[in-house]
C-alpha positions in Angstrom: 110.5 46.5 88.9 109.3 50.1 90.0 108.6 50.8 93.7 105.1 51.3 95.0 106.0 55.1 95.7 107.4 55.2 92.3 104.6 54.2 90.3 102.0 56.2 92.5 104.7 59.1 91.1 104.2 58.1 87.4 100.1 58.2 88.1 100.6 61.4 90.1 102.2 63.1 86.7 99.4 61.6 83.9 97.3 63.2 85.4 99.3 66.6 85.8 99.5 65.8 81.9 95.9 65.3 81.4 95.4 68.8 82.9 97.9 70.0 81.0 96.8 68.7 77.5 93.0 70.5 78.5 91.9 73.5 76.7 91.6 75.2 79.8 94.5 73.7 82.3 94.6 75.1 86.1 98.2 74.8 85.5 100.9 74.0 83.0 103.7 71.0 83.4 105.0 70.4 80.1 107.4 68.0 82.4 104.4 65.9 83.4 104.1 63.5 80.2 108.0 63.0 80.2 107.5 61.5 83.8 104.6 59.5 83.4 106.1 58.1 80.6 103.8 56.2 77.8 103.0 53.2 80.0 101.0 55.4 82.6 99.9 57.9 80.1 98.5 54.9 78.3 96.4 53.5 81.7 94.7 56.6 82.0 93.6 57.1 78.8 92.5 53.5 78.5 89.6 55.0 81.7 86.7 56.1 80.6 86.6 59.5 81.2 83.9 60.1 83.7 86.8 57.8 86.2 89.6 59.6 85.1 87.9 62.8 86.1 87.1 61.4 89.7 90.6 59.9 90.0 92.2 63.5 89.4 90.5 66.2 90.4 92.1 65.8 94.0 95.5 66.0 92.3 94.5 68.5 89.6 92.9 71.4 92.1 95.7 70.2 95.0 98.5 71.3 92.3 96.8 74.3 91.9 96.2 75.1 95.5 100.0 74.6 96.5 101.3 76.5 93.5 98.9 79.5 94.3 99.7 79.2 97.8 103.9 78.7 97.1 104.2 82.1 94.9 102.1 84.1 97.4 104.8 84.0 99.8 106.8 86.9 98.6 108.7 86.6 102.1 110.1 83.2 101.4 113.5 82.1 99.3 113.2 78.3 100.9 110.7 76.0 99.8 110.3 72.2 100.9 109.1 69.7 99.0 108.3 66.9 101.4 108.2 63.8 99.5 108.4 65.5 96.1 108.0 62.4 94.0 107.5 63.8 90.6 106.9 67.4 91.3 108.2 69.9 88.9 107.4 73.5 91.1 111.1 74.1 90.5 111.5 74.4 86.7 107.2 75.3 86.0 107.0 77.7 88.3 108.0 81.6 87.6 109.7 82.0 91.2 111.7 85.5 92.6 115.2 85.6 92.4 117.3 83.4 94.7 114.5 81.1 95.5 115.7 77.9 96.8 113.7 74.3 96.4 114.9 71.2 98.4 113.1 68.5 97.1 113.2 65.1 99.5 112.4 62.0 99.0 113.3 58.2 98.3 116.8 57.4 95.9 114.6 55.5 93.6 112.0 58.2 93.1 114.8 60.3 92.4 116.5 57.8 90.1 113.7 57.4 88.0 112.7 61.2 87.9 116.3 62.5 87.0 116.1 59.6 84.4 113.1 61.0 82.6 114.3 64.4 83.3 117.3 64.0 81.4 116.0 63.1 77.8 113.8 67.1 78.4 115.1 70.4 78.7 114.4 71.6 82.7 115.9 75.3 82.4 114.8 76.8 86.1 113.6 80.4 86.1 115.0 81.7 89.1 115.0 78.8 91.5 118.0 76.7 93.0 117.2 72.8 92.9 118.5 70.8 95.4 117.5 66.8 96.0 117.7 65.1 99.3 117.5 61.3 99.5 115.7 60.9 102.6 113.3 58.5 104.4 110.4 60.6 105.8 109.8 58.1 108.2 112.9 58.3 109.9 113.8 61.7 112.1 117.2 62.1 110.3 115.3 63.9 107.6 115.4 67.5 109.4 119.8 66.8 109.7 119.7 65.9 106.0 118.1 68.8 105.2 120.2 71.1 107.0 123.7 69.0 105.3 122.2 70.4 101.8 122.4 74.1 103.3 118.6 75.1 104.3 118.5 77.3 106.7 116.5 76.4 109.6 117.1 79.7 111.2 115.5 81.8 108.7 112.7 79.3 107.7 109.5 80.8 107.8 105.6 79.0 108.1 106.9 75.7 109.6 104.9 73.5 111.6 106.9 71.7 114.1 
């Protein structure tokens, strides 16, 4: 059985597929149907439309916001995916050189998104992928971070 956090994961990337598969997307995951996987595709489809609208709107323009946001910052080579879930920023996105992603978040998140992952091609542009298992809830997560090689001393925008 899939974990809570999981699942809300699947849900999280039908409807970055749903936006995807528009005429006119905000953005463009080709990852995002791989992830959902047919199960959660099939859910959302099954709504009429008018709910499945209301139900991802939030995600659809908050995608957009972040990714607009993210490539602004010329200044920035590190990028922190706090609770990532079933993000795909690191392989959609057309990043500079030498950009760096650490992605954090629960091992079975992870298990189940390097699962779908593996049956679809995920060439990166120019970004460096690294996963963190970590517990968000816990304080160790700022350690774990720095054990995968981020750079606290150079990190810019943090809130802390």
């Amino acid at each position: 059985m899939e974990s809570d956090i999981t699942a809300t994961a699947r849900v999280t990337a039908a409807w970055r597929a749903r936006e995807t598969a528009r005429a006119d997307p905000l953005f463009h995951d080709p990852w995002a149907a791989a992830l959902a996987g047919p199960e959660s595709i099939a859910t959302l489809t099954a709504q009429p439309s008018d709910q499945q609208e209301r139900a991802s709107s939030y995600t659809i323009v908050r995608t957009r916001v972040f990714d607009d946001w993210l490539l602004s910052r010329t200044d920035c080579r590190q990028i922190v995916l706090l609770g990532a879930g079933f993000d795909t920023r690191a392989f959609r996105l057309s990043w500079p050189i030498g950009t760096q992603i650490w992605e954090l978040d629960q091992a079975q998140v992870f298990a189940a998104k390097e699962a779908a992952l593996a049956a679809v091609p995920t060439d990166s542009g120019c970004a460096h992928r690294h996963t963190v298992v970590a517990d968000l809830a816990s304080d160790r997560w700022p350690a774990l971070l720095a054990a995968a090689d981020f750079r606290w001393s150079t990190a810019k925008y943090w809130e802390g």
